[in-house]
N, C-alpha and C positions, 0 to 999 in steps of 0.2 A: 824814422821809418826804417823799415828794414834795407840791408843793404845787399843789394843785388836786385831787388824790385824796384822798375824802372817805372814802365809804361802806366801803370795802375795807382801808384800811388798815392798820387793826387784826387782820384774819386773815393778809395777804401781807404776804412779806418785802419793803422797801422795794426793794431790787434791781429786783423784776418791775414792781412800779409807776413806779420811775424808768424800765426800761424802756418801759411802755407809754406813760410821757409821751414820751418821746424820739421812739418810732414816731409816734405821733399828729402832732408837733412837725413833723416829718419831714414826712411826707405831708400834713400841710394848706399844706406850702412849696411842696410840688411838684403841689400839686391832686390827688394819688391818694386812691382812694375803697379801701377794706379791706370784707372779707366773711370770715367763719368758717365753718367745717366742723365740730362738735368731737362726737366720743363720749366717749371716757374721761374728758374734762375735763367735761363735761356742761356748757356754758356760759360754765363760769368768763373765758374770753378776750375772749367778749363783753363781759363785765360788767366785765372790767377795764378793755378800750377803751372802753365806756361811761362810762366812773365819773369820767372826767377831764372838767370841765366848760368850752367853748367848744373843741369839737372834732365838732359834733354832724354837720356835713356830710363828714367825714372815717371816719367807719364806716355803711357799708351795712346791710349785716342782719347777723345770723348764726343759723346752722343746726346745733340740738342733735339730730344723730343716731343714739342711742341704742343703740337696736336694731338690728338688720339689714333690716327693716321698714322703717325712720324713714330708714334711709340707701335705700333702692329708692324710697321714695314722694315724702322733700323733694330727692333729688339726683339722681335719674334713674339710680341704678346695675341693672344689671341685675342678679339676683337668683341666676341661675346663675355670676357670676363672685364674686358674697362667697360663694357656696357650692365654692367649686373652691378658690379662693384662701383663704379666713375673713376673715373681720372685720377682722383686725388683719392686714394685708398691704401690701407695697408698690402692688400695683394696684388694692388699694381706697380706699388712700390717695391716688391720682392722682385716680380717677374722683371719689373727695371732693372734692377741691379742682376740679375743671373743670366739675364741677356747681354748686356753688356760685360760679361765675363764669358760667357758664348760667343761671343763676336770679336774677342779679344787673346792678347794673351798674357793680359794682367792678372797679377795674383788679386787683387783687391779690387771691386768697385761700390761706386758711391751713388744712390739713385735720391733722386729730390725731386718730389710732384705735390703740385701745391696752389692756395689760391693767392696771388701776391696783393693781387685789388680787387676792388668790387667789381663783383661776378653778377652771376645768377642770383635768383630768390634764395634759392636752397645756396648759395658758395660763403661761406665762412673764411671771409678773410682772415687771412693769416693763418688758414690749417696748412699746414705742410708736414708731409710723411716722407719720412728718410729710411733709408735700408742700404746697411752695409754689409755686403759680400764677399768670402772669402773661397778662395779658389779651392782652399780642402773642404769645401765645403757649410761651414759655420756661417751664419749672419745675425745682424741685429739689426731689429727697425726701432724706431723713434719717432712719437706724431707730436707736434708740438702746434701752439694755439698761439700762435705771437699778436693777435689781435688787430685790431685795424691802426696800424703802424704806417700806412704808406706803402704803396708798392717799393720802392727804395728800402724802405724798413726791415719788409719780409725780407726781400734778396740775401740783403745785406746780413739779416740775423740767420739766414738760411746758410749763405754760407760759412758762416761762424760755427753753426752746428756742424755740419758735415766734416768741417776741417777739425774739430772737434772728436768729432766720431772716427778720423783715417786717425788720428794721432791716438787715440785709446787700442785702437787694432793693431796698431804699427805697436805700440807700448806691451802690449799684452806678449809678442813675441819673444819679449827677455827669457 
């Protein structure tokens, strides 16, 4: 397991955690500040980039947006477009990530809305949509179909993704 990740290591596959060392590694080379969006994950991504110790000026905040509520009131979405689009959508996934760089003052954030288990009729477990934000502006989103994996499953493959996606945008800066 990686070393410097204490608290977590024992539930996450070391994979995600060498990942989050890696990002963390990364961006306190190049002085980027990281910010979170997360529903489906309910936090977990924070607590992962938190969990590595001497990286404290390297993650901003993050923002567990739950509900559709939590996503209108801590990120500014307007409330007619998660009703038009849902929850788990590519443009609610933008407006995630661009609010929590709105509310922040990270260079990068990372947004993840998703359906982790069985939902509704209409909820397709395991869609989850990512969008990654950049403070000059630039982003990229990613929807991925991890399938009925388990709530645990999704989490866990979600945050693999995301920590996936900060380290291609941190990489890209060479």
């Amino acid at each position: 397991m990686s070393q410097g990740v204490e608290e977590l290591d024992a539930a996450l596959p070391g994979k995600v955690t060498n990942l989050a060392e890696r990002v963390l590694k990364i961006a306190k080379r190049r002085e980027a500040t990281l910010v979170t969006a997360e529903s489906c994950t309910g936090g977990l991504l924070a607590a992962v980039l938190t969990d590595v110790s001497g990286y404290g000026r390297v993650f901003d905040r993050g923002f567990v947006s739950y509900s559709d509520e939590a996503k209108c009131d801590l990120l500014g979405l307007e409330r007619e477009m998660v009703d038009d689009c849902g929850a788990v959508s590519k443009p609610v996934s933008r407006a995630m990530a661009r609010g929590a760089l709105d509310r922040s003052k990270a260079d990068l954030a990372i947004a993840i809305t998703g359906f982790a288990g069985p939902g509704g009729d209409d909820d397709e477990e395991g869609l989850v949509h990512f969008c990654l934000a950049r403070r000059d502006g630039g982003e990229d989103h990613r929807e991925e179909h991890f399938g009925a994996i388990g709530r645990d499953g999704v989490r866990i493959a979600s945050l693999e993704t995301a920590l996936k996606m900060m380290l291609g945008a941190l990489d890209e800066a060479d």
